[in-house]
C-alpha positions as CSV (number, residue, x, y, z in Angstrom):
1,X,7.5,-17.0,-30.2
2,X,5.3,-14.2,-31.6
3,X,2.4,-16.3,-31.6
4,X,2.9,-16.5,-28.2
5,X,3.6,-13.0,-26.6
6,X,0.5,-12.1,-28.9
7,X,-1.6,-15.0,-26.7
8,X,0.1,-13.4,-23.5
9,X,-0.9,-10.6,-24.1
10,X,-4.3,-11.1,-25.6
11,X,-4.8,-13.2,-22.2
12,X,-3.9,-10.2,-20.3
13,X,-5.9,-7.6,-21.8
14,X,-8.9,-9.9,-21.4
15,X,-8.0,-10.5,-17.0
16,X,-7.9,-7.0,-16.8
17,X,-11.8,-6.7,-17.9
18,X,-12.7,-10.0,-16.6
19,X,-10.9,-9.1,-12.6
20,X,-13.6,-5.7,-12.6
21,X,-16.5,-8.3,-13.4
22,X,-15.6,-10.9,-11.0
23,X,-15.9,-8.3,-8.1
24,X,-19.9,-8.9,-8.3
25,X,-19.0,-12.8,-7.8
26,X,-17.0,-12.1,-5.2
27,X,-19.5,-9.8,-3.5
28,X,-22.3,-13.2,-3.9
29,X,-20.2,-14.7,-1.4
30,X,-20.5,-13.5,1.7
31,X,-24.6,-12.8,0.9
32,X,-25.4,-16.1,0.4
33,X,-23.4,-17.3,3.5
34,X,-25.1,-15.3,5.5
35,X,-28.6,-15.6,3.8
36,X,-28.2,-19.5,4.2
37,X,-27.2,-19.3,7.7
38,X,-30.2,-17.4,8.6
39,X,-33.1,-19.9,6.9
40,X,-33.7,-17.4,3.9
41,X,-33.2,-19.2,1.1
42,X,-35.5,-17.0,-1.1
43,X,-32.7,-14.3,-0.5
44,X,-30.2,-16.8,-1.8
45,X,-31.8,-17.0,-4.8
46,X,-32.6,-13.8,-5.4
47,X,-28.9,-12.5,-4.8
48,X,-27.6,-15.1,-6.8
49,X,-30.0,-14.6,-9.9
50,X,-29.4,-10.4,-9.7
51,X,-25.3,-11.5,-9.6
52,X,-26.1,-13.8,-12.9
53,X,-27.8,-10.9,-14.4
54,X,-25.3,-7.9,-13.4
55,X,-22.2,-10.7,-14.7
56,X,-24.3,-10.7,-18.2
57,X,-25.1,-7.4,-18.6
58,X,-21.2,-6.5,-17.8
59,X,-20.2,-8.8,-20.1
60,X,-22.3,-7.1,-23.1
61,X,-20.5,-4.0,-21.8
62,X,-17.1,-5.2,-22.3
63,X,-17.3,-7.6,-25.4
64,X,-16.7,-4.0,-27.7
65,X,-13.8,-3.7,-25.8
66,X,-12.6,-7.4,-26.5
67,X,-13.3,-7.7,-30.1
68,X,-12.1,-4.1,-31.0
69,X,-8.7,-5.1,-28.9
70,X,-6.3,-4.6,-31.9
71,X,-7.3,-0.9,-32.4
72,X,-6.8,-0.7,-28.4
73,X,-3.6,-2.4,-27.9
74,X,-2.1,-0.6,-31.2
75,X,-3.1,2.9,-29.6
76,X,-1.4,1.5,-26.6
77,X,1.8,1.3,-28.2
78,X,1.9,-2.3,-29.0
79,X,3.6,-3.5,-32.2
80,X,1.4,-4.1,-35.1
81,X,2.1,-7.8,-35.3
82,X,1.8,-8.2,-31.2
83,X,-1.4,-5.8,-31.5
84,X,-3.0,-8.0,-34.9
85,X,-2.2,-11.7,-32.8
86,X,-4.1,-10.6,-29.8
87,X,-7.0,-8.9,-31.6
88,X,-7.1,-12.6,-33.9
89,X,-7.0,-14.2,-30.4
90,X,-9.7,-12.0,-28.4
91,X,-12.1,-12.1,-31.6
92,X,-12.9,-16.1,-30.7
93,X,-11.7,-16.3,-26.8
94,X,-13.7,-12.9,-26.4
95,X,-16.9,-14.0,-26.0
96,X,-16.0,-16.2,-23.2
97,X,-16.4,-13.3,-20.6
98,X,-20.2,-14.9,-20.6
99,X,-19.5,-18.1,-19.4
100,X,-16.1,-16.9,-17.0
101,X,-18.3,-14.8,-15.5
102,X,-21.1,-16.9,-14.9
103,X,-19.0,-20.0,-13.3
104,X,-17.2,-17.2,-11.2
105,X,-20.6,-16.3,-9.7
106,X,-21.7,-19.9,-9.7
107,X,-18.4,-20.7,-8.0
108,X,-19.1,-18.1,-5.5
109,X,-23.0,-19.7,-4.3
110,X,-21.6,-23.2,-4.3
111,X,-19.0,-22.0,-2.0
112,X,-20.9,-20.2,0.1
113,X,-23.3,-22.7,0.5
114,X,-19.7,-25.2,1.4
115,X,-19.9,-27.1,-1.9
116,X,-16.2,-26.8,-2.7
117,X,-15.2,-30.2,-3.8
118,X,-17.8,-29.1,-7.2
119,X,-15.8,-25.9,-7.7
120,X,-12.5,-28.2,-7.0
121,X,-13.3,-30.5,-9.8
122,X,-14.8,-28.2,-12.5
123,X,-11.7,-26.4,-12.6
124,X,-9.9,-28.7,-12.7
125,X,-11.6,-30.3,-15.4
126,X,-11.3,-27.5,-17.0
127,X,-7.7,-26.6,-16.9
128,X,-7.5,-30.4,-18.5
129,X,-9.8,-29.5,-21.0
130,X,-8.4,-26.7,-21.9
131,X,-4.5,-28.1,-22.4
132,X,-6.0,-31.1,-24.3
133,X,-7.8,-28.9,-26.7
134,X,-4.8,-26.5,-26.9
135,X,-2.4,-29.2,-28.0
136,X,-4.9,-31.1,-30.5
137,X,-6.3,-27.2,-31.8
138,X,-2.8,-25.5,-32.1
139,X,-0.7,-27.9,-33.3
140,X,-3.1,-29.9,-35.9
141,X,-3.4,-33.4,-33.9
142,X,-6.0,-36.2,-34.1
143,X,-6.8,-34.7,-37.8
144,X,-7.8,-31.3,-36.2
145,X,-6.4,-28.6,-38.5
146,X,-3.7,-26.9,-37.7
147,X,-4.7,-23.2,-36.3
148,X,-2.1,-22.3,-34.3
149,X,-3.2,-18.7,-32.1
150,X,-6.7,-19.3,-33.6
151,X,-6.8,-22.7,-32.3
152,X,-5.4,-21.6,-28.5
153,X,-8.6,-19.1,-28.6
154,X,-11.0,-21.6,-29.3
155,X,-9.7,-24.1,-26.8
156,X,-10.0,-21.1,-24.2
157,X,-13.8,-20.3,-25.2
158,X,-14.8,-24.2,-25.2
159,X,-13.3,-25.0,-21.6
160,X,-14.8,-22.0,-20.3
161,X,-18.2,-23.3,-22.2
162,X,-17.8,-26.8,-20.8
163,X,-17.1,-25.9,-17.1
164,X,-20.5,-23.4,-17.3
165,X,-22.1,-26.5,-18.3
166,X,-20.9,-28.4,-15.8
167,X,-21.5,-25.7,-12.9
168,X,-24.9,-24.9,-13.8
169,X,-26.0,-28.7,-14.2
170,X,-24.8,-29.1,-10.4
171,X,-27.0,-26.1,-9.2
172,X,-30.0,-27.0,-10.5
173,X,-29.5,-30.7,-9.6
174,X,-28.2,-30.5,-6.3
175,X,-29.4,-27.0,-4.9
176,X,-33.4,-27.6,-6.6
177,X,-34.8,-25.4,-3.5
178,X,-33.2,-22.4,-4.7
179,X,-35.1,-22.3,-8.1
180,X,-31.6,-20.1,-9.8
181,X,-33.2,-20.4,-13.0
182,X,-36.9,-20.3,-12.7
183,X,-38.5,-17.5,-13.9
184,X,-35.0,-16.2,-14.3
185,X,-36.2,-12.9,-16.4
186,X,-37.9,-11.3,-13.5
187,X,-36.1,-8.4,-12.3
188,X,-35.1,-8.1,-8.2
189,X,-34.0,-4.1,-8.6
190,X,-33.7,-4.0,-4.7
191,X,-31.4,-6.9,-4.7
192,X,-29.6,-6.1,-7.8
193,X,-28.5,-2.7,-6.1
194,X,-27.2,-4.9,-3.2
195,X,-24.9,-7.2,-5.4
196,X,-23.7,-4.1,-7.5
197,X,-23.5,-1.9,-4.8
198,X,-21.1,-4.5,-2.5
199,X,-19.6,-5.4,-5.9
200,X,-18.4,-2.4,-8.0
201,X,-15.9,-1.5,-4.8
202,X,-14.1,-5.5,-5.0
203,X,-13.7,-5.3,-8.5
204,X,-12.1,-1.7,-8.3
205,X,-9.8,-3.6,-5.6
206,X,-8.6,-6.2,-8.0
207,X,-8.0,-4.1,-10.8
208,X,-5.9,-1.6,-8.0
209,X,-3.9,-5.0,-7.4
210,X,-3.4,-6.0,-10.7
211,X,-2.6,-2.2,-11.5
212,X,0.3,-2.6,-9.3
213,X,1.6,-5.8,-10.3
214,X,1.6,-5.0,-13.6
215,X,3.8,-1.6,-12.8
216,X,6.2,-3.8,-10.8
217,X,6.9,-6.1,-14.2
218,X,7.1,-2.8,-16.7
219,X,9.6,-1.8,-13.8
220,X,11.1,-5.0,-14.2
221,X,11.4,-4.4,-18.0
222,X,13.4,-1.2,-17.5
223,X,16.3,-2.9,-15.8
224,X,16.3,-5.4,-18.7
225,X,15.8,-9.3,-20.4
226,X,17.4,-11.1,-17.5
227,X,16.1,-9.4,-14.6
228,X,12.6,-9.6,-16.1
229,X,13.0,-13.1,-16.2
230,X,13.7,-13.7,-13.0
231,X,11.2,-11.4,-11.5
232,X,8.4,-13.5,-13.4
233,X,9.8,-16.4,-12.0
234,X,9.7,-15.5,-8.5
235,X,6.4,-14.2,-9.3
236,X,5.2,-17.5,-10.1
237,X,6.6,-18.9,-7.6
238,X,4.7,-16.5,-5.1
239,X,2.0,-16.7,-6.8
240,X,1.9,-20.5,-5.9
241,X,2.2,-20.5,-2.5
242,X,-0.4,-17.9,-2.2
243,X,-2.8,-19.5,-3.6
244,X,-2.9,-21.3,0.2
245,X,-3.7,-17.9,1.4
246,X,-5.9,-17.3,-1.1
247,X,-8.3,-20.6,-0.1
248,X,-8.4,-19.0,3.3
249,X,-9.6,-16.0,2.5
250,X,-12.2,-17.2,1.1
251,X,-13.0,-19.6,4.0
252,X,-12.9,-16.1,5.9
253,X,-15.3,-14.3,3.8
254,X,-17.7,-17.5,4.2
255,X,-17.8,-18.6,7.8
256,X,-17.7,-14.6,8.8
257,X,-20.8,-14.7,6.3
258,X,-22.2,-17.6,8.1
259,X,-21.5,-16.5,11.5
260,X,-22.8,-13.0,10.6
261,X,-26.1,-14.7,9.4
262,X,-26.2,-17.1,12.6
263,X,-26.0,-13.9,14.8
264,X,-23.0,-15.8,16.5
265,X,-20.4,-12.9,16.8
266,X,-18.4,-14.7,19.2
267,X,-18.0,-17.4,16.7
268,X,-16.9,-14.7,14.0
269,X,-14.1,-13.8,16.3
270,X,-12.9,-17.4,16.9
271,X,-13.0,-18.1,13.0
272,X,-11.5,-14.7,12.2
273,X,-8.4,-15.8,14.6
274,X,-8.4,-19.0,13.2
275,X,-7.9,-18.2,9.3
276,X,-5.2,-15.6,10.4
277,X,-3.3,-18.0,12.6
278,X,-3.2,-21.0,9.7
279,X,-2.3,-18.2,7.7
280,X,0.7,-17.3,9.8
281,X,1.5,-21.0,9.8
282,X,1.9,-21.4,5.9
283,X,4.2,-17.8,5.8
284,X,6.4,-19.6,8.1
285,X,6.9,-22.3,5.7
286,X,6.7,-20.4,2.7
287,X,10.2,-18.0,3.8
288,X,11.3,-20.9,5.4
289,X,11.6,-22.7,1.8
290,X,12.1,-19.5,-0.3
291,X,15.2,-18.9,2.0
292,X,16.6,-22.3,2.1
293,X,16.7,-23.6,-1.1
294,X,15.7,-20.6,-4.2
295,X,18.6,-22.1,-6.3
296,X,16.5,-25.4,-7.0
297,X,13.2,-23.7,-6.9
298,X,14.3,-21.0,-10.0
299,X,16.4,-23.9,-11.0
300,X,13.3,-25.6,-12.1
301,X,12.4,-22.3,-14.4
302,X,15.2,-22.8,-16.9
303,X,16.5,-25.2,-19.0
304,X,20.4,-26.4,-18.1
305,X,21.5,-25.3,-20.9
306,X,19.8,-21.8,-21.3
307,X,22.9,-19.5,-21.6
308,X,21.4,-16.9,-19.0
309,X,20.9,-19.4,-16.6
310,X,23.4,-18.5,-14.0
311,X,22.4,-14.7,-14.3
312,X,18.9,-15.1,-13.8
313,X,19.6,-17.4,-11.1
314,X,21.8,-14.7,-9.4
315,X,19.1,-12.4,-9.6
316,X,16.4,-15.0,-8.6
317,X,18.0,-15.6,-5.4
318,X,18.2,-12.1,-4.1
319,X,14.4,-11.5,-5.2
320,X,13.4,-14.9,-3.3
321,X,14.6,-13.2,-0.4
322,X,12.6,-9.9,-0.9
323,X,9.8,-12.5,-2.2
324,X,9.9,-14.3,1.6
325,X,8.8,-10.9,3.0
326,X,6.2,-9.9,0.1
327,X,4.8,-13.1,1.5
328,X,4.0,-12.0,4.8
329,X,2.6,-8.8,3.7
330,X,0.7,-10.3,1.0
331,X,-1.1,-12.8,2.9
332,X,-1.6,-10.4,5.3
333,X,-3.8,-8.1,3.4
334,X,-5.6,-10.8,1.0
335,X,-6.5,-12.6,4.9
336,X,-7.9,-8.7,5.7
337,X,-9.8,-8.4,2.6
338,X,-11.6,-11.7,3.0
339,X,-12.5,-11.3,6.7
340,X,-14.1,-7.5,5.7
341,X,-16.0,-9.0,2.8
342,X,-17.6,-11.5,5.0
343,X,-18.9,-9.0,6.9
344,X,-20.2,-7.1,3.8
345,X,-17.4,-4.0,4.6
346,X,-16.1,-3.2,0.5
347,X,-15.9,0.7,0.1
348,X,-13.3,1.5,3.1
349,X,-11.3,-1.7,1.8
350,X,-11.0,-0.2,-1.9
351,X,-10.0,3.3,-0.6
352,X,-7.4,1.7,2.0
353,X,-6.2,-0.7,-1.0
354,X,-5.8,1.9,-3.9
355,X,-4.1,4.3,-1.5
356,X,-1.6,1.5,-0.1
357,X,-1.0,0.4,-3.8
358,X,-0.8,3.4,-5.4
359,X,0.2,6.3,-2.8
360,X,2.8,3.7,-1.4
361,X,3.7,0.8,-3.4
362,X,4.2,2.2,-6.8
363,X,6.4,5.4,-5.6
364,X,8.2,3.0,-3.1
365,X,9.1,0.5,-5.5
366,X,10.3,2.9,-8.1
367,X,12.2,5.1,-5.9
368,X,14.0,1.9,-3.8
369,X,15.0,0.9,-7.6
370,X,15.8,3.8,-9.4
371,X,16.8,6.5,-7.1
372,X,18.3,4.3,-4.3
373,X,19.8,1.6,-6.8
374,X,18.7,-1.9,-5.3
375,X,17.1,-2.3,-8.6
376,X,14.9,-5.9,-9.1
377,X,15.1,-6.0,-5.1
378,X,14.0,-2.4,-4.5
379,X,10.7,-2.7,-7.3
380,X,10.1,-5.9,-4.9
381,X,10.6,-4.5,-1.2
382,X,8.5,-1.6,-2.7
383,X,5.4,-4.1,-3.4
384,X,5.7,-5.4,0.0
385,X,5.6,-2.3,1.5
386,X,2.1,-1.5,-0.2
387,X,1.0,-4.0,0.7
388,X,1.9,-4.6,4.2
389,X,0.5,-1.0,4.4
390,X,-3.0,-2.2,3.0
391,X,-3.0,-5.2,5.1
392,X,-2.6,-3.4,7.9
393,X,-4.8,-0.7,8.2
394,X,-7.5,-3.4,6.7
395,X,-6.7,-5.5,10.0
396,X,-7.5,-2.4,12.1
397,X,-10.2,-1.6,9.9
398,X,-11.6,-4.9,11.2
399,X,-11.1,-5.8,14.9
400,X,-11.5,-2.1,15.3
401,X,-14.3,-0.8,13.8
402,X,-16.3,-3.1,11.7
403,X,-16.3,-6.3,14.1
404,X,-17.6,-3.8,17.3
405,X,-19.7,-1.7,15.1
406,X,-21.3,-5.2,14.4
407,X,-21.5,-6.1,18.4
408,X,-22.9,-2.9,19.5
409,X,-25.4,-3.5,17.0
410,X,-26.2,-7.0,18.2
């Protein structure tokens, strides 16, 4: 069990840095949608190569921060033996921020350019990859030895390896016109600017976001071992279903990328209506089901005969509930996010975001939980509130200023 909090928490430390990095992969997207669109596919590869070379450099930035993580985590108040495990872990699973962040920014052009079935099956392989590994590397199977955390750190770095491997293989062999790699030490400093410049306000998004959820589960901590439970349930659960939404946004940020680089602004509306309304559509279902039946969906969590099983349940049900509404504000702002990045709007976004999660959010769900009493409910109803605050203003922020600001400009 120690072996494991130690990889939980390892894992987490290193999501943290790697969330910040992926903003410049996420800020690839809607550049090469819109540089593809428009017949410039030397701009593609220019983006794309700065993007590479920003991911590296951040990368060399952060690995101290990685392999120094027991000193960290131990000044953070973590137990010696939680703080020793997840600096043994983060030595070896480290230095996989190179390749994460590379396929994150490869994932990004081959999406852009609408070559999602690659992305589909790379991670896919490398999910299997990396549960094979972890069961023949922690456990001692096959004649591996046994190495236990070590062994869960090494299956982490060689999935991330093999899925750069299989990423970068598929660029230069299906996408040869864009040349990624060719002369791949020039510097571009007037397209480097761009990618950092639409990139550093993303990645401050994300860690805002995760900031937040992270505050909710401490919260969660607070009111004790069951509750805590159940809130990571329902968290996974949520964190399922929004996944759908997730997939959209991204089809927002690339056809409002493409339609952007078309010139068709007419076009950018339709699609922008479109994502929003198939959004709708799986919210429906999601509280629909969350509402209906949360006993067998928490159910599932816990074994029968785990003697907290009826508590957490109890507790489960009432935070499905809350969970059905975080839905609808979650998917509204992630559906916001991805229709401003298309069009290439980051900085508003990040202040909007940090001041809904933060100014609102936080307080909301410590006050609802604390000072009002709804406990696990109120840390929940409190999320949704920041959040339905950032999706809002961020849908005003596009059909009322950025989307005309780009027709007047047309």
């Amino acid at each position: 069990m120690e072996a494991l909090a130690a990889q939980v928490l390892g894992s987490t430390y290193f999501f943290i840095l790697f969330i910040f990095g992926s903003g410049f992969a996420w800020a690839l997207m809607p550049m090469v949608a819109e540089a593809e669109t428009s017949g410039q596919a030397q701009q593609v590869r220019r983006v794309t190569r700065m993007a590479i070379w920003i991911a590296m450099v951040y990368g060399v930035l952060t690995l101290p921060a990685l392999l120094s993580a027991e000193g960290v985590l131990g000044a953070l108040g973590q137990g010696p033996a939680l703080a020793e495990g997840a600096g043994l872990y983060l030595a070896i699973a480290g230095w996989s921020i190179f390749p994460a962040l590379m396929v994150m920014v490869l994932k990004s052009y081959l999406s852009a350019l609408e070559r999602t079935q690659i992305v589909l099956w790379a991670t896919l392989a490398a999910v299997a990859v990396n549960a094979a590994l972890n069961y023949v590397l922690i456990f001692g199977h096959f004649g591996a030895p046994e190495m236990g955390l070590a062994g869960s750190a090494w299956a982490s770095l060689a999935a991330q390896l093999a899925s750069m491997v299989v990423i970068v293989a598929y660029a230069i062999r299906a996408v040869p016109e864009h040349e990624l790699f060719v002369r791949f030490w020039r510097a571009d400093w007037e397209a480097l600017w761009r990618v950092f410049r639409l990139g550093w306000p993303i990645g401050i998004t994300n860690i805002a976001e995760v900031g937040l959820f992270s505050a909710a589960s401490l919260m969660m901590g607070w009111l004790g071992t069951v509750p805590l439970a159940a809130h990571g349930i329902a968290l996974q659960l949520s964190s399922m279903t929004f996944m759908l939404h997730v997939g959209l946004s991204n089809v927002a940020t690339i056809r409002s990328g493409r339609s952007l680089g078309a010139g068709d602004l007419a076009e950018l509306r339709t699609g922008a209506s479109t994502v929003i309304f198939l959004s709708l559509v799986f919210v429906v279902l999601t509280v629909i089901t969350f509402l209906t039946i949360p006993n067998l969906l928490i159910g599932l969590f816990l074994a029968p005969d785990d003697p907290d099983r009826a508590a957490v349940i109890v507790i489960g049900v009432t935070l499905m509930a809350a969970a059905a509404l975080f839905q609808a504000a979650d998917s509204a702002q992630v559906m916001a996010l991805g229709l401003l990045r298309g069009v290439q709007d980051t900085r508003v976004p990040m202040i909007i975001a940090t001041i809904a999660y933060w100014g609102v959010g936080a307080p909301m769900a410590y006050v609802l939980a604390f000072v009002v009493g709804w406990e696990g409910v109120g840390v929940w109803l409190g999320l949704a509130a920041g959040l339905a605050v950032a999706g809002g203003f961020m849908m005003l922020r596009f059909w009322r200023q950025s989307l005309p600001r780009l027709e007047r400009a047309a």
